[in-house]
Backbone as CSV, one residue per row, in Angstrom:
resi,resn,N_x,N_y,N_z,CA_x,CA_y,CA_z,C_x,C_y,C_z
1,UNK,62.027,-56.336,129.769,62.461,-55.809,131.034,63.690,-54.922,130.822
2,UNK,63.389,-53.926,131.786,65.042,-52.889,131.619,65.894,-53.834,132.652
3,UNK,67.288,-53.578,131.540,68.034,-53.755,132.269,69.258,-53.109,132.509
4,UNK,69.109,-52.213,132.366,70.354,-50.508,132.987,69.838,-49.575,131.749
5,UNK,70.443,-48.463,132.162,70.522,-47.344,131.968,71.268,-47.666,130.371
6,UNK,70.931,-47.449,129.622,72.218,-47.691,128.100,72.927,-45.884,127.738
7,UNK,71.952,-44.994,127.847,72.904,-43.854,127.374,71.712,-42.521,127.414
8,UNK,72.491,-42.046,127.662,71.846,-40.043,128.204,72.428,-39.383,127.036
9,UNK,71.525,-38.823,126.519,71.792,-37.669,124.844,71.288,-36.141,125.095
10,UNK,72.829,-35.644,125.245,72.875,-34.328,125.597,72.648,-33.459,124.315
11,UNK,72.138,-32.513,123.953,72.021,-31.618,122.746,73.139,-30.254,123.867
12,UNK,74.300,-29.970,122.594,75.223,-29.270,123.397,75.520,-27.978,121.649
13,UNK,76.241,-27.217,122.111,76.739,-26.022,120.919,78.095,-26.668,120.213
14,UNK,78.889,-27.551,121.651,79.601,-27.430,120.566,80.691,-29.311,120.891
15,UNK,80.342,-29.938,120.294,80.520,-31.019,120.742,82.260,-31.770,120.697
16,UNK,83.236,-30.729,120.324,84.103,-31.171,120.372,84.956,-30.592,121.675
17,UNK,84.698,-29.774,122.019,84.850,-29.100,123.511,83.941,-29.708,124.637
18,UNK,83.086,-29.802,124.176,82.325,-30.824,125.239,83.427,-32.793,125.461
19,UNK,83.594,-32.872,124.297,84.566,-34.151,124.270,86.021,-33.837,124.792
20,UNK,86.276,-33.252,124.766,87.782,-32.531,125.200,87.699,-32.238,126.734
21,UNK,86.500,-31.929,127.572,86.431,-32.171,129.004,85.945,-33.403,129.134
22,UNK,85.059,-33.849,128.637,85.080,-35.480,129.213,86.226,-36.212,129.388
23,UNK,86.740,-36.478,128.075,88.424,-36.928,128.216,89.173,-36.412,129.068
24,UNK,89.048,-35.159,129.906,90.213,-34.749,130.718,89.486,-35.384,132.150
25,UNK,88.023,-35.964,132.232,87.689,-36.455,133.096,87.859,-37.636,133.265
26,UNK,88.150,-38.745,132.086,88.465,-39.904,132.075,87.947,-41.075,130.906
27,UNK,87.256,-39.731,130.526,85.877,-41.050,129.692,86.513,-41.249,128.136
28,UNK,86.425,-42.177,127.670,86.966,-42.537,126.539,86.075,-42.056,125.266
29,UNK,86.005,-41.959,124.102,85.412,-41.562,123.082,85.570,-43.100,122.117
30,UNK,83.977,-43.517,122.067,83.521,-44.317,121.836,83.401,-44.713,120.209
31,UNK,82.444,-42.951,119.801,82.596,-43.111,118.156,81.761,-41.820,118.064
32,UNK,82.211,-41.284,116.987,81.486,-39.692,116.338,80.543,-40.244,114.787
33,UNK,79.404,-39.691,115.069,78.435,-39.983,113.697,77.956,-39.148,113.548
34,UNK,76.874,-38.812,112.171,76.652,-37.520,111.523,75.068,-37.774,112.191
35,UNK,74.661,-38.832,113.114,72.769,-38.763,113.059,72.701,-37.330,114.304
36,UNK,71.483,-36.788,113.960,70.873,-35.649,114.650,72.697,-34.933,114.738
37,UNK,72.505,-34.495,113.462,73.744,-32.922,112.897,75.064,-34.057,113.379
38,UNK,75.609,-33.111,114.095,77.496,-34.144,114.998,77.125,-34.491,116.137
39,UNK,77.412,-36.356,116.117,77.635,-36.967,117.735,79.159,-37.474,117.807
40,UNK,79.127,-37.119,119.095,80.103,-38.292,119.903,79.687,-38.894,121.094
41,UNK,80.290,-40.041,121.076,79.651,-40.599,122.182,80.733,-41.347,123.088
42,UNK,80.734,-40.972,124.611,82.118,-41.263,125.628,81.449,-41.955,126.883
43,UNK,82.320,-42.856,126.744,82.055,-43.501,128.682,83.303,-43.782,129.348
44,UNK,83.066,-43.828,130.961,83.970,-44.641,131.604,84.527,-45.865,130.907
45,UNK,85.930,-46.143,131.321,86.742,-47.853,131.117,85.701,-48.337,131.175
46,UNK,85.758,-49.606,130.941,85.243,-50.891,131.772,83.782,-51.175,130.694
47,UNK,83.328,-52.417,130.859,82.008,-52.900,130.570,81.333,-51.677,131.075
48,UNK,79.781,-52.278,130.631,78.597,-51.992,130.787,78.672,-50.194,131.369
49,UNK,79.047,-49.569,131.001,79.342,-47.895,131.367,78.104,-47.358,130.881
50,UNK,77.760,-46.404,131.508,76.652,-45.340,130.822,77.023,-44.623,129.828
51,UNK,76.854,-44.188,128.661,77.377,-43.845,127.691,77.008,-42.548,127.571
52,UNK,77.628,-41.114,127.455,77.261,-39.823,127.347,77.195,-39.951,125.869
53,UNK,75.803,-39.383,125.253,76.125,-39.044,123.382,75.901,-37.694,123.455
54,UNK,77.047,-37.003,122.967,76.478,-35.444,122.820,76.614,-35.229,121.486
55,UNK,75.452,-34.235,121.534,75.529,-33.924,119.765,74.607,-32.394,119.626
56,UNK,75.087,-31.959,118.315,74.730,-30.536,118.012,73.097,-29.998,117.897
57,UNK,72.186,-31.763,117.945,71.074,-31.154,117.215,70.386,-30.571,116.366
58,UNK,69.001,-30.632,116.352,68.753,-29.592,115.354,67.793,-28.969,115.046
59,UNK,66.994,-27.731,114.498,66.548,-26.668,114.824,65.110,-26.677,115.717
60,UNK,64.744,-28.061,115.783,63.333,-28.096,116.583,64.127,-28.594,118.196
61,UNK,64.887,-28.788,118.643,65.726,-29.499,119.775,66.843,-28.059,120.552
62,UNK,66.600,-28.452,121.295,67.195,-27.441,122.798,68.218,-27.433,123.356
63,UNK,69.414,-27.153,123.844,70.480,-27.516,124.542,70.100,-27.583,126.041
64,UNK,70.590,-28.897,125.612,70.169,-30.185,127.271,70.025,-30.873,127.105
65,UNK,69.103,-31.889,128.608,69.175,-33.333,128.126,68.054,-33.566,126.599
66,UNK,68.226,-34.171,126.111,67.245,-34.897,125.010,66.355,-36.298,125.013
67,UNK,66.988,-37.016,125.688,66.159,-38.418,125.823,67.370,-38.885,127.366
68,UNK,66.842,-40.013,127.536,67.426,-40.953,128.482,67.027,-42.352,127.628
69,UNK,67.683,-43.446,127.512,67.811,-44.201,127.162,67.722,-45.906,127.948
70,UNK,67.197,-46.779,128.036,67.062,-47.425,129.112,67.108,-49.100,127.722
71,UNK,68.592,-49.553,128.173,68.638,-51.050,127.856,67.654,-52.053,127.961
72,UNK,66.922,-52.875,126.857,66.494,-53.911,126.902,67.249,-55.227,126.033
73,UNK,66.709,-56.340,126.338,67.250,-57.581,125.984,66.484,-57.848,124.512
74,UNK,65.046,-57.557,124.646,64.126,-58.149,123.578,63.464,-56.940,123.241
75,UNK,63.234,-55.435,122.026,63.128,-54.490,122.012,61.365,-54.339,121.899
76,UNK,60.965,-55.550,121.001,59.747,-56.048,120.676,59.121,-56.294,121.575
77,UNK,59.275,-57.613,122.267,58.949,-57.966,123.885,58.861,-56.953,124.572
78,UNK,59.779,-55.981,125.061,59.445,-55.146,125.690,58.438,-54.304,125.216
79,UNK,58.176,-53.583,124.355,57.648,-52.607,123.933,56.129,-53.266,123.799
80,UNK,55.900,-54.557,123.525,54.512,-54.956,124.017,54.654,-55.374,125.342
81,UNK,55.185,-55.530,126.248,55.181,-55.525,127.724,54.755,-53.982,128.233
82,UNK,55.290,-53.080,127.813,55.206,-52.128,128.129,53.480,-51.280,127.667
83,UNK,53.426,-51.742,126.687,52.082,-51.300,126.139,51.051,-51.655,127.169
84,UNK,51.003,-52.761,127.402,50.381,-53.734,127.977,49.952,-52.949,129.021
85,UNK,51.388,-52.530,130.189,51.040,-51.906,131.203,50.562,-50.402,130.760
86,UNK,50.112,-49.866,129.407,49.782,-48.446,129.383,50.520,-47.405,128.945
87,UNK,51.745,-47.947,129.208,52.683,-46.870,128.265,52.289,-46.694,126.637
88,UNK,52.545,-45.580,126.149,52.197,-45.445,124.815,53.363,-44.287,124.254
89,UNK,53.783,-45.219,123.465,55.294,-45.202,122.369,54.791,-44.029,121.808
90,UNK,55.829,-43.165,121.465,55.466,-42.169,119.959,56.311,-42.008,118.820
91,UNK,56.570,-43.182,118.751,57.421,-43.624,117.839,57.533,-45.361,117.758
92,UNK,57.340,-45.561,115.771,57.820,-46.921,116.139,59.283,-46.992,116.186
93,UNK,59.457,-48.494,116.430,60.699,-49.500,116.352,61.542,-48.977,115.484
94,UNK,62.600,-48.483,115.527,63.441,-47.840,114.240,65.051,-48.650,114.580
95,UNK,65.856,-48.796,113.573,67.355,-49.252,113.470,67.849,-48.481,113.196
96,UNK,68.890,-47.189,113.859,69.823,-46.332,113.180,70.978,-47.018,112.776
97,UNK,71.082,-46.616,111.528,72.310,-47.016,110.574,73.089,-46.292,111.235
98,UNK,73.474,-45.296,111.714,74.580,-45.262,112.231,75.344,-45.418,113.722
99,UNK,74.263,-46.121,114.485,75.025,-46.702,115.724,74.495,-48.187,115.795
100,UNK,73.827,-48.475,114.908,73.179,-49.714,114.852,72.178,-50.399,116.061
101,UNK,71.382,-49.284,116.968,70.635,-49.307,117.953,69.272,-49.643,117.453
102,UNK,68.108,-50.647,117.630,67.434,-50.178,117.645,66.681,-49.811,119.151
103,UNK,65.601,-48.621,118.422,64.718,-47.702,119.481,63.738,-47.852,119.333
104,UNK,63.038,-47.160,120.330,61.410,-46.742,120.188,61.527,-45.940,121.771
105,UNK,60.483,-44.525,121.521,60.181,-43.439,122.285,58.982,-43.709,122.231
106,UNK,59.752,-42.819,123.942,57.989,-42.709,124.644,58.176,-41.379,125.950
107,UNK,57.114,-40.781,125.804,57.396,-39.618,126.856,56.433,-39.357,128.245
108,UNK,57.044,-38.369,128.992,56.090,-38.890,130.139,55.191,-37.573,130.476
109,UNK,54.671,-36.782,131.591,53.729,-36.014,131.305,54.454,-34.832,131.243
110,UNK,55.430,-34.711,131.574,56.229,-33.667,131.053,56.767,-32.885,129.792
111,UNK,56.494,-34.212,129.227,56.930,-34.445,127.680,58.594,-34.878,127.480
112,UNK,59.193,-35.374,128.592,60.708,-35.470,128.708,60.658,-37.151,127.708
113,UNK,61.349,-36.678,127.094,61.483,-38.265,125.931,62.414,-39.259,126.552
114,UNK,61.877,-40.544,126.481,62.676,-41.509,127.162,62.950,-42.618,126.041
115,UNK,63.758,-43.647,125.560,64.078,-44.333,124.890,64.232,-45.840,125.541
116,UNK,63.756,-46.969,124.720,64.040,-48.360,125.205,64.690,-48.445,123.907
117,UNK,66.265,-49.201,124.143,67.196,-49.680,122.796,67.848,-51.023,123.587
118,UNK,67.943,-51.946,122.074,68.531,-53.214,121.823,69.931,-52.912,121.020
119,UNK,70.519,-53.595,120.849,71.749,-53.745,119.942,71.180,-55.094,118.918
């Protein structure tokens, strides 16, 4: 089952100016990693925040949104819950080493990529 929103991944030109207005908006800077070219990633204070990751991308990827991201408890469970009802993943189960998320994608008829991640 989802349970919030976990994080929106912007593909931007230039991601340290993009971090430099967030911060003047309030949002804290979370952590910068080298996956898909340069990220950073910023949220509001407080628990459970939506997390902005912006990052440079790369040459098959667009400036804009890139995925939406949607919290689960059990990544497995879900993803056969989800099957179940018809959704179909295009991607398996993966662990990035460098935010220590795991994922799995799935898109809708648009082709807009959506993400279910565990910690």
């Amino acid at each position: 089952m989802i349970t919030r929103v976990d994080h929106l991944e912007i593909c931007v030109g230039d991601i340290d100016a993009v971090a430099e207005l967030f911060k003047k908006l309030g949002f804290v800077e979370i952590r910068r990693t080298k996956h898909h070219g340069e990220a950073v990633e910023l949220s509001l204070p407080g628990e459970d925040q939506l997390v902005f990751e912006f990052h440079t991308g790369k040459d098959e990827e667009v400036v804009g949104v890139n995925h939406i991201a949607f919290k689960v408890d059990n990544l497995e469970e879900a993803v056969a819950e989800f099957e179940a009802r018809g959704v179909k993943f295009s991607t398996p189960i993966a662990t990035s080493k460098a935010t220590g998320r795991s994922t799995c994608n799935f898109r809708d008829a648009a082709h807009l990529r959506y993400q279910l991640t565990s910690y």
